[in-house]
C-alpha positions, 0 to 999 in steps of 0.5 A: 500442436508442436507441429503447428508451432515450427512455422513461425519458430525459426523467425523468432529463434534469432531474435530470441537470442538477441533480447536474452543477452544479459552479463554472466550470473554473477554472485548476486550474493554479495549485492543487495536483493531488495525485498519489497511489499505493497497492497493494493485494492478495495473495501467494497461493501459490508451487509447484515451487520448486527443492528442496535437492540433499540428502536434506531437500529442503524450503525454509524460505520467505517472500516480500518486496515490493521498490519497485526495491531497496528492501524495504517488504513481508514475509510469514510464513516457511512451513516445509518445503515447495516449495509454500508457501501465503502467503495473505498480504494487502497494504495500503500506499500508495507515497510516491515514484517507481518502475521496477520493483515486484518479488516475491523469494521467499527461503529462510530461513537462520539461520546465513547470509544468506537465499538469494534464490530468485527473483523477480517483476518488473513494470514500473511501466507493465505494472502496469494489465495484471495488475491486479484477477485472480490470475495465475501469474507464473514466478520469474525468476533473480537476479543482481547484474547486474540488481539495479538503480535509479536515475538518472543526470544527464549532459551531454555536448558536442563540442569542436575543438581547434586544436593548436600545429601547426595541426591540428584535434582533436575532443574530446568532454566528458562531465560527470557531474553527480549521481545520485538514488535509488541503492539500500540496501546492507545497509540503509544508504546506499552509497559510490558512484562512477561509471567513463566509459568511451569505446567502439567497435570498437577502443577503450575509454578508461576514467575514474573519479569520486571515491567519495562517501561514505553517500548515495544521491544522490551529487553529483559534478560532476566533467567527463572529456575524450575525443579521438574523432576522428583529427586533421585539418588545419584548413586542409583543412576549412572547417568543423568537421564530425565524421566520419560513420564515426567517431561511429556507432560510439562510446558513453558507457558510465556504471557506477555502483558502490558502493565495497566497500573490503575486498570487492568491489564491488557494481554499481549500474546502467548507461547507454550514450549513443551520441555520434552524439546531438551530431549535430544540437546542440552539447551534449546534457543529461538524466536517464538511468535506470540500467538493468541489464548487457546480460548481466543476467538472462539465462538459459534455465532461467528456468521450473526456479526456480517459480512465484509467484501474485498478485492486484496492484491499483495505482492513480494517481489526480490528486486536484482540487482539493475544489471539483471533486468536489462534485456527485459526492459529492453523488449519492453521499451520497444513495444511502441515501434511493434508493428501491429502493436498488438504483437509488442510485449506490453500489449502481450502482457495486458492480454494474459493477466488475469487482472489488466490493471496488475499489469498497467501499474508497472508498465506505466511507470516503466514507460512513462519513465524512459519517455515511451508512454504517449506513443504506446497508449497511441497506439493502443487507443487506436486499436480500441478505436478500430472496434468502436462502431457508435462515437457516442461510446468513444473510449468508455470502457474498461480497455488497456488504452483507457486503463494506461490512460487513468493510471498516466493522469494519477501519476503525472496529473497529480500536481495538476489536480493541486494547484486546480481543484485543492484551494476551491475544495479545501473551501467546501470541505471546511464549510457547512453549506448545504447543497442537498437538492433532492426533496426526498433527502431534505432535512427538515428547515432546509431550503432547497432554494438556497442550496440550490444557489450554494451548489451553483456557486461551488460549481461555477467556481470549480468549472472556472478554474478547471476550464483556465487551468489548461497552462497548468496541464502536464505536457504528456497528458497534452501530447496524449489528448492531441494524439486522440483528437486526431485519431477519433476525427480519422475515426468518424470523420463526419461527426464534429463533436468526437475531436472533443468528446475523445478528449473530455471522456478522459479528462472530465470523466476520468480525471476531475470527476473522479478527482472531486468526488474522492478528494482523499484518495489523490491526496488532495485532502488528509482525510475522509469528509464527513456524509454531508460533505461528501454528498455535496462534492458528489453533486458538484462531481456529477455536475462537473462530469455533465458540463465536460460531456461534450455530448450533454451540452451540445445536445438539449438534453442531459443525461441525468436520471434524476428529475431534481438534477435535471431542473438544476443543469438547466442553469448551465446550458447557455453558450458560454459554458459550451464555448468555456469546455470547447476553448479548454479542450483546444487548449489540452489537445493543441501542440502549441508549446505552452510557458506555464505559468506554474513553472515558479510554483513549488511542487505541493508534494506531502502533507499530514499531521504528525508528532514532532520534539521541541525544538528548543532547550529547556531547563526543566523537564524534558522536551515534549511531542507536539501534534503539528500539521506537515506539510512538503513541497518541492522548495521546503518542509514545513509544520504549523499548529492546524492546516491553513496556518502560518508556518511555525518552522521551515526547512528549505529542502536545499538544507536536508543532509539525511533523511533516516529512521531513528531508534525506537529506544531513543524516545521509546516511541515508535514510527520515528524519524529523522530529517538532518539538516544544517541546524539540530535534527528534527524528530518526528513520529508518524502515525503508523509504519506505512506513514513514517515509510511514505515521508521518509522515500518522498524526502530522501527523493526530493532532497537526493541531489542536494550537495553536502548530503550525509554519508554517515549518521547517528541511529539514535538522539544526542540525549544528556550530553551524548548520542546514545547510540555510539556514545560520542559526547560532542553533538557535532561528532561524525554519524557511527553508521553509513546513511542509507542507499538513496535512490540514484539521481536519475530516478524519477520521483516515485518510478523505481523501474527495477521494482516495475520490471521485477513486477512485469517478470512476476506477471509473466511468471504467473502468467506462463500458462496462458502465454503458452496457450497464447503461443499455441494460437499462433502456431494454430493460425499460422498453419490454417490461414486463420483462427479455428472456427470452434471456441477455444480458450484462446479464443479472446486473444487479440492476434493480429500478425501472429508470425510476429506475436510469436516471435515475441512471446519467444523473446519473453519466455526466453528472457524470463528463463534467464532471469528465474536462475538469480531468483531461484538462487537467491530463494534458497540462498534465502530458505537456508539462511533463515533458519527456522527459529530466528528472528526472521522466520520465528516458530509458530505455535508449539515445538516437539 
């Protein structure tokens, strides 16, 4: 095969050369390497959960997402059943370190706390194991013994004490120094305390800190003393020296508990600590994991609770310096001027991972970035075209033009979907109209005719706003419909309809259908809709995606299945819905240059419940937390008392200084942030760690070219006349810490495209052996004058040119050569400075 390869080897050496020149390996050292996580995918299904004992044996179901403890993801309740389908995507990016990430499926109960029916947890390590496939996962039992994190910091040391009659005795020092990452309890920080226990065979000696109260990272700093071997004569020993038989059986035991005061109290964690660890040195010191009782989650019925399965993607990438990444940003900006595109590096990528939409995510953004996204998905829309024999099927699969196309919309069509769809399903959300119309899942008293008049009007009232909102519609995705209008009429030029049904299968089908029927996952709501709701936003979606088939309307039949629907679509097939759909569809795909109307509008950005302190003084008491409705766009942040109401507070975005984290000791409370602005700071508590990360990146990016921006600030409150973190009594004294790097002012909001190009090199990476496969083809083919007629396992690369695919995959290898050396030497930089026991890579389990 190497012979076969050397045809087209010597084009591609000089182009090779070219694509790989970067700036000399440099210490990358003294720059920042950001380390970055994120999650994505899908909780698909549960089955066979154990049913109620009584005669309704159904569950009310959800499922949640927990980092250790802590909760950062809930699905939708799914109504009597043991079998719920959630089919339910995830997106989010994890701001701190984890143990385990862990899957509960909960029983919902209104009168009483939600039953926990099982769980799914995965070690953070094991994670590369599941990732990019759906997998059944058996539910594992819960108890409160296994419900652990954090970690502990300790310091042992042995002493001998020479006693007033001359004997020696060994005394053993245990300093329990402080804690970090103690869970929520019922969503506040605990009141910890720890107890050190001294065990062997016949012996448990047990001591107890003080209780600190509200924090999750509890400083004790308290020592104990222990007596661990019998005394002895020190004349009759020459030197100390602890008795064998005595220290291999002794342990430090640490348990971590949270003070319950009027009930009992809730375990934490533990560590066990052999004392025979002092073998060798006089003190020992590290950082322990809290790990679960050694009876926790024990049990031999673990398959009678269910099954759960998920598709989970997680990814760690150690983003470069910007200098590193030039060459291969540069190859990958070319790829739309590639002749065949199927020859470009991006389109290269999408054939050799194993899961297409791995490499859409970042290739999109980095496109879209520097303005090459509309002639790439061009031109692989019109590679997909070339194999579409029925017009009728016009980009209705799963391909890497239609998979670019979805992912473009999310990001660029986001506003869009807000200013048209929001208010109207705001109103069905808030509303209880029934608008169920098939008889069989009619509740008793409902009448199907006056659902029926409840359904139309929703419809009718979304279809009208969609079909005027073509002003409102971001110029890419224009551009890119015009470009599939007239690559599908070049396509079939005898059929009329396709100019329109090229562009509807995407806007219709994968936009506004998609949109409407999961409003949670654009953003455009805060939460889940209840059952009801979100049956009815499923039959107005269905609705929805029919009247924008252009097919459907133009035809006298519908294309729906169910007889009850196809009575109910009889309503809208009348010319004016057909003239609406073709008017709308002219207006998206037309080059003509549109003023919006919306340019005055404010961008609807963020918006969500969280705590906030008061903002005014009090001379009584403290301050409290009030739970307030946020809400950002791009002119203001603001906060009311319930969703829809006047604004109580408002902060012009033009007045936003800094945006930071704020000190848990401050307030002891977790996922704490700051917005400083040009009156007193706003504290706020988000949820979780992931909620408070999302606000901070939206208003550090949405506030970053602001003048007067901060380059100092206080970590911590001005508290009692002074800031509690450097101590400065004037509240207008300079911060006593650099602001955090915000993100540079040519960034667009939510692209990072030295975070996407570090993906795209992850992929190749992972991705070498298929490429190298994918090379071989190219020799093959070059050398016979066309592919082999036997199957091989290249046999499903798209290969066009392969002189030219092979010069590009040259340039690929090549460049990720080049970038794994400041990898490679950043990992061990990184191996060597976490030393096993410290804070950032604690120990596991026990230590000998």
């Amino acid at each position: 095969m190497a012979a076969a390869a050397a045809a087209p080897a010597a084009a591609a050496s000089s182009d090779a050369a070219t694509a790989t020149a970067e700036p000399e390996a440099g210490d990358e050292d003294s720059r920042e390497v950001r380390v970055l996580q994120s999650l994505r995918g899908k909780i698909c299904e549960a089955k066979n959960l154990l049913p109620y004992l009584g005669p309704n044996k159904m569950r009310d179901c959800f499922c949640t997402i927990n980092l250790d403890q802590e909760e950062v993801y809930r699905t939708q309740v799914v109504e009597k059943s043991l079998s719920p389908f959630f089919s339910e995507e995830f997106y989010f990016e994890i701001p701190r370190t984890f143990q385990y990430l862990s899957f509960y499926v909960y029983d919902k109960n209104v009168l009483q706390r939600d039953l926990r029916i099982g769980k799914v947890a995965i070690k953070k390590e094991d994670l590369c194991n599941h990732s990019g496939r759906e997998t059944w996962f058996s539910l594992q039992p819960i108890d409160s013994n296994s419900e652990v994190q954090g970690k502990v910091h300790l310091e042992l040391k042995l002493n001998e004490l020479i006693t007033e009659n001359g004997t020696v005795c060994q005394q053993l020092v245990v300093h329990v120094k402080a804690c970090h990452g103690l869970p929520l309890i019922n969503g506040q920080s605990c009141d910890p305390y720890a107890t050190v226990s001294l065990v062997g065979p016949s012996r448990n000696d047990q001591k107890k800190t003080k209780v600190k109260k509200k924090t999750s990272n509890p400083q004790f700093n308290e020592i104990f003393y222990f007596e661990v071997t019998r005394s002895s004569s020190y004349t009759r020993k020459s030197q100390f020296q602890v008795e064998e038989e005595d220290i291999e059986k002794l342990e430090i035991r640490i348990d971590l508990w949270n003070n319950g005061n009027l009930v009992q109290d809730v375990f934490l964690g533990e560590i066990k600590v052999p004392v025979n660890v002092l073998r060798n040195d006089a003190s020992h010191q590290a950082w322990y994991l809290l790990q679960p009782r050694d009876n926790g989650n024990k049990s031999s019925k673990t398959d009678d609770l269910g099954s759960l399965r998920l598709n989970i993607c997680y990814t760690e990438d150690y983003v470069l310096p910007s200098e590193y990444y030039g060459p291969l940003k540069t190859l990958l900006l070319k790829s739309p001027d590639v002749q065949p595109i199927s020859a470009s590096s991006a389109y290269i990528l999408g054939e050799i991972c194993r899961d297409k939409n791995d490499a859409v995510l970042p290739l999109v953004r980095l496109l879209l970035h520097h303005d090459k996204l509309v002639p790439f998905a061009t031109a692989v829309a019109e590679l997909d075209l070339k194999d579409t024999q029925d017009a009728n099927t016009i980009f209705r699969g799963n391909s890497l033009a239609t998979r670019c196309l979805d992912e473009m919309m999310k990001i660029v069509g986001r506003h869009y979907l807000k200013v048209t769809l929001k208010p109207i399903l705001d109103e069905i959300c808030e509303s209880s109209k029934s608008c169920e119309i098939d008889p069989i899942k009619l509740k008793e008293g409902d009448n199907v005719e006056n659902n029926k008049e409840n359904l139309r009007y929703y419809v009718d009232k979304l279809f009208s706003t969609i079909v005027k909102s073509s002003m409102s519609c971001p110029t890419v995705m224009c551009d890119i419909f015009y470009s599939l209008r007239q690559m599908a009429t070049q396509r079939f030029p005898n059929d009329p309809h396709v100019q329109y049904s090229a562009v509807s299968s995407f806007v219709f089908l994968r936009f506004f259908a998609v949109a409407v029927v999961s409003p949670h996952t654009f953003h455009l709501r805060p939460h889940h809709p209840d059952p009801q709701t979100v049956r009815t936003l499923t039959l107005i979606s269905k609705t929805i995606q029919t009247l924008g088939s252009w097919g459907s309307l133009s035809k006298s039949k519908s294309s729906f299945k169910e007889t009850f629907m196809c009575e109910f679509f009889k309503m809208f097939q009348e010319e004016g819905y057909i003239m609406a759909v073709k008017k709308f569809l002219d207006e998206i795909s037309s080059t003509e240059t549109k003023v919006s109307s919306g340019t005055s509008e404010p961008v609807h950005l963020k918006e969500g419940e969280m705590y906030k302190r008061a903002q005014g003084r009090t001379r009584i008491g403290k301050k409290n937390f009030k739970k307030r409705w946020f809400c950002l766009t791009s002119r203001e942040l603001t906060y009311h008392k319930q969703p829809g109401k006047d604004a109580i507070y408002t902060i012009p975005v033009k007045n936003i200084l800094a945006v930071e984290k704020l000190e848990e000791s401050s307030f002891n409370k977790k996922n704490m942030f700051q917005v400083i602005h040009t009156e007193k700071p706003l504290y706020v508590q988000a949820n979780n760690c992931v909620e408070a990360n999302e606000w901070i990146d939206v208003l550090c990016r949405v506030s970053r070219c602001n003048q007067n921006r901060l380059s100092s600030y206080h970590p911590s409150a001005y508290l009692n006349g002074n800031w509690l973190c450097c101590l400065e009594t004037s509240e207008n004294a300079l911060g006593c810490k650099p602001c955090t790097a915000g993100v540079p002012a040519d960034i667009q909001i939510d692209i990072d495209e030295d975070r996407e190009t570090e993906r795209i090199y992850s992929l190749f990476t992972l991705s070498l052996l298929k490429l190298q496969k994918m090379e071989e083809a190219c020799g093959t083919i070059a050398v016979y004058q066309g592919p082999q007629k036997e199957p091989d396992d290249y046999s499903n690369f798209v290969i066009e040119d392969s002189v030219t695919t092979f010069k590009t995959i040259q340039q690929i290898k090549s460049v990720v050569e080049k970038l794994d050396e400041p990898h490679e030497k950043y990992r061990k930089k990184r191996s060597s400075s976490a030393k096993y026991g410290s804070k950032e890579n604690p120990i596991i389990g026990k230590t000998f």
